[in-house]
C-alpha positions in Angstrom: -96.7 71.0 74.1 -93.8 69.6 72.5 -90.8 69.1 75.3 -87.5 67.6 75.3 -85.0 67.0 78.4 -80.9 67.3 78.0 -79.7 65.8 80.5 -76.5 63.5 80.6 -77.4 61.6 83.7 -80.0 58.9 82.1 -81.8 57.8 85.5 -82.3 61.9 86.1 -84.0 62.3 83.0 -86.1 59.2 83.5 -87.0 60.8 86.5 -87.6 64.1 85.1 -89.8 62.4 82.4 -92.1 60.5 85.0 -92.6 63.4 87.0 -93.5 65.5 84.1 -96.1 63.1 83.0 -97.5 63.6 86.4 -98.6 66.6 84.8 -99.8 65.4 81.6 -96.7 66.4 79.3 -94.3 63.4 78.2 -91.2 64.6 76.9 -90.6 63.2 73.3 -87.0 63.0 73.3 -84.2 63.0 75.7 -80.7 63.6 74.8 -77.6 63.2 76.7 -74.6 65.1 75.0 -73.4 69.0 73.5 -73.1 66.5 70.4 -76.4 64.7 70.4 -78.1 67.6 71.0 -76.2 69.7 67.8 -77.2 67.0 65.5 -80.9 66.9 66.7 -81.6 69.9 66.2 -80.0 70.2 63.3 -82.7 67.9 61.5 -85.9 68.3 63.8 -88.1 71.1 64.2 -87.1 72.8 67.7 -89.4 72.6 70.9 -91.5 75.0 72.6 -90.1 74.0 76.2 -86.6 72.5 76.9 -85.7 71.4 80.4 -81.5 72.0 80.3 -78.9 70.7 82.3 -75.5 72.8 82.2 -73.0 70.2 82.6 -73.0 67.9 79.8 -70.7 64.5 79.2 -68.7 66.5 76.4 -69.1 70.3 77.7 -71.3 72.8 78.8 -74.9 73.2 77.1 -74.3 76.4 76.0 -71.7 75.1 73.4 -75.0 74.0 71.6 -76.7 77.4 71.2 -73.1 78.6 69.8 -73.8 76.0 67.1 -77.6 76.0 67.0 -80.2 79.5 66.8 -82.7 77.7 69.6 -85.6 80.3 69.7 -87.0 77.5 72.1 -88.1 78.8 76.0 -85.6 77.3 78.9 -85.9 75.6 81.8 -82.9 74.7 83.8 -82.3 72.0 85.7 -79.2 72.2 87.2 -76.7 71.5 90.6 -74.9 75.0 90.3 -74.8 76.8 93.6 -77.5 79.4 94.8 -75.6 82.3 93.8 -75.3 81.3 90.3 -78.9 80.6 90.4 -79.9 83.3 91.0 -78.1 84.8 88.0 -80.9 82.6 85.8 -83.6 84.1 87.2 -83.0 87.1 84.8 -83.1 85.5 81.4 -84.4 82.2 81.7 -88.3 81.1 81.9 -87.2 79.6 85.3 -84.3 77.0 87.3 -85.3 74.0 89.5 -82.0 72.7 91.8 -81.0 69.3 91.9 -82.4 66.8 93.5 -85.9 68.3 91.2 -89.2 68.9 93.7 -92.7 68.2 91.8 -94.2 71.5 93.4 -91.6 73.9 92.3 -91.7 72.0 88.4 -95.5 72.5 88.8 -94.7 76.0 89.3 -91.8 76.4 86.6 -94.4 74.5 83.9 -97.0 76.8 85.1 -94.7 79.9 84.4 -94.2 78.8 81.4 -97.6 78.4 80.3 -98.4 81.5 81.6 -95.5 83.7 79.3 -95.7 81.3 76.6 -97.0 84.2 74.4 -93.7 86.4 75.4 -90.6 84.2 74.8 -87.8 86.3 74.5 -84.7 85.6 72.1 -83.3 82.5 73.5 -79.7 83.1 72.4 -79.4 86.5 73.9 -80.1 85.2 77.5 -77.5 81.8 77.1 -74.9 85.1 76.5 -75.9 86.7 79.3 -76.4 83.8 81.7 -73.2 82.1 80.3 -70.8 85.3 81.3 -72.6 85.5 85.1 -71.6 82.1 85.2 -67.8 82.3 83.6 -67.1 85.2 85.4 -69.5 86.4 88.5 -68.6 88.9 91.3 -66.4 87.9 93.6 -65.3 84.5 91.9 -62.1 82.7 93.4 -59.9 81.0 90.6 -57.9 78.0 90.6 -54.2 79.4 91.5 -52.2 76.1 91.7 -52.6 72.3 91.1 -50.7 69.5 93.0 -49.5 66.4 91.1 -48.4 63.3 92.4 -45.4 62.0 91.0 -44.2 58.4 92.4 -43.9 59.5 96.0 -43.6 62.8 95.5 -46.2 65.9 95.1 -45.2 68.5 92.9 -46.8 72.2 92.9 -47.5 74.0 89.1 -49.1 77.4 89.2 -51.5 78.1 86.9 -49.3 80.8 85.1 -46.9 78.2 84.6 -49.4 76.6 82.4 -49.6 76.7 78.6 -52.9 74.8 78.4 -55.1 71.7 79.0 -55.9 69.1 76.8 -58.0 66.1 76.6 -56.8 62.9 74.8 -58.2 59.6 75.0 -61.2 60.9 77.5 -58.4 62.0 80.3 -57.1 65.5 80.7 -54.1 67.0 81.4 -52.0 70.3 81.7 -49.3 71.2 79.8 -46.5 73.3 81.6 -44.0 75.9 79.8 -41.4 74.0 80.8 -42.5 71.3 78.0 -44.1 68.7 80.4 -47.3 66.9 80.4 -49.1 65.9 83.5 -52.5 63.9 84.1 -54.8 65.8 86.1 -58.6 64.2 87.0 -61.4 65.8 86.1 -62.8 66.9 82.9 -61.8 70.3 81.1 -65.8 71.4 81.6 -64.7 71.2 85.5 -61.4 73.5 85.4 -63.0 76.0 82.6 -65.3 76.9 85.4 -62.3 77.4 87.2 -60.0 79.4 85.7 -59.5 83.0 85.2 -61.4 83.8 82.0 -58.9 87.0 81.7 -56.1 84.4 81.2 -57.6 81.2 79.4 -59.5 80.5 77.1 -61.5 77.4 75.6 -60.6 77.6 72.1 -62.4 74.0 71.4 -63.6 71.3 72.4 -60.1 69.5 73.2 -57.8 72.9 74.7 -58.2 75.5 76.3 -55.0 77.7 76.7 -53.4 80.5 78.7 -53.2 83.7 76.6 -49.1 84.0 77.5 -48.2 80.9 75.8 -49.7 81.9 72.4 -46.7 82.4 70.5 -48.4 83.0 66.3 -52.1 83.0 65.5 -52.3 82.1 61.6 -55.2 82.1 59.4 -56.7 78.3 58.7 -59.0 77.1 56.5 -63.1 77.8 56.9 -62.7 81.0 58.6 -60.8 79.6 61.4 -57.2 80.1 63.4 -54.7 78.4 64.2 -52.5 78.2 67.4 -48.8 77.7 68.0 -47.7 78.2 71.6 -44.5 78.3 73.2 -44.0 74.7 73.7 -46.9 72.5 73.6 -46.3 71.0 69.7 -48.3 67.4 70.0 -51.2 68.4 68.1 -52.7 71.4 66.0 -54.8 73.8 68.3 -57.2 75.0 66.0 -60.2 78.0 67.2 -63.5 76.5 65.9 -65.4 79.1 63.6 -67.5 79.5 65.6 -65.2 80.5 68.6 -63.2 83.2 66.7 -65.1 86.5 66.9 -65.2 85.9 71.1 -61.5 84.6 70.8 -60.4 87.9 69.2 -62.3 90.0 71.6 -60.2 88.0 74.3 -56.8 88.7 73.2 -57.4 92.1 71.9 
């Protein structure tokens, strides 16, 4: 059985590995990034079994099957809550929580084994798993941020916000008024966050609110290009492979 583990925590997928070997598979590669992984499987032939962590150093793991066809069965390994794992149990071969227990991976290996023959379309379940996820019943969005300034905390709404940005591995927001402010936390971590109806990731380094678009133009490859109401630092291109779901979002 040829396995691999993406997982950005090293020590986790040490551990993973050792505890699958206590079942006689040894995972043959371990990667650690949306980036890494793109680039892997881009010049190796693709697994039968991947064990999948959702929150990667540079973005969610789904971003890799919007760049990659991964016909590969899934198991995740994740720390999302219990309602959002339960959403999994629909599409994917199975989900083990954080901190990982060797009975239910026995289990999850053993399920795997036993459907190996009826692997579904891989890409079709990250859809459907990735929208339960952006957007499930009854989710509470982020409505305001508080930023410390000197000795002072100031309040910005979210629909005062024209996006956030990351730049030089910090992140920040970017208000309509034409300010810039340093929030912590990555964009991965506000994108869950956000109302989906109003924001949008358009790549890897913005994700903006759908008010402050002010012109969409055609770009080069098949791509757009943003110009909101303020923000002007930087181009805010939609990556190619972003712009069919962006256009369904603004239509």
């Amino acid at each position: 059985m040829n396995v691999i583990i993406i997982e950005d925590e090293k020590p986790a997928a040490r551990r993973l590995n050792r505890m699958l070997l206590e079942l006689d598979i040894e995972a043959q590669t371990m990667l650690h990034s949306v980036e890494e992984s793109i680039n892997w499987f881009q010049q190796n032939e693709h697994p039968d079994l991947i064990f999948l962590d959702i929150q990667l150093s540079d973005g969610l793991s789904f971003e890799i099957f919007e760049e990659i066809e991964v016909k590969s069965a899934i198991i995740f390994t994740t720390a999302f809550d219990e309602y959002a794992l339960k959403a999994f149990k629909l599409n994917s071969i199975d989900y083990l929580l954080k901190p990982l227990d060797d009975e239910e991976l026995k289990i999850a290996v053993d399920k795997y084994r036993l459907n190996k023959s009826k692997t579904t379309d891989i890409q079709v379940n990250i859809d459907d798993i990735r929208k339960l996820l952006i957007n499930p019943l009854d989710r509470k969005f982020k409505k305001r941020f508080t930023i410390k300034i000197g000795q002072h905390i100031k309040i910005i709404h979210v629909d005062e916000i024209e996006c956030f940005y990351s730049e030089n591995k910090a992140t920040y927001i970017h208000t309509n008024s034409g300010r810039s402010y340093l929030i912590d936390h990555s964009l991965e971590h506000w994108q869950e966050q956000l109302n989906p109806e109003h924001f949008y990731r358009v790549n890897r380094t913005f994700i903006v609110h759908i008010n402050a678009i002010k012109d969409i133009i055609a770009y080069s490859n098949s791509r757009l290009k943003l110009v909101l109401q303020s923000y002007s630092d930087t181009e805010i291109i939609v990556s190619r492979e972003r712009v069919k779901d962006f256009k369904s979002w603004i239509d």
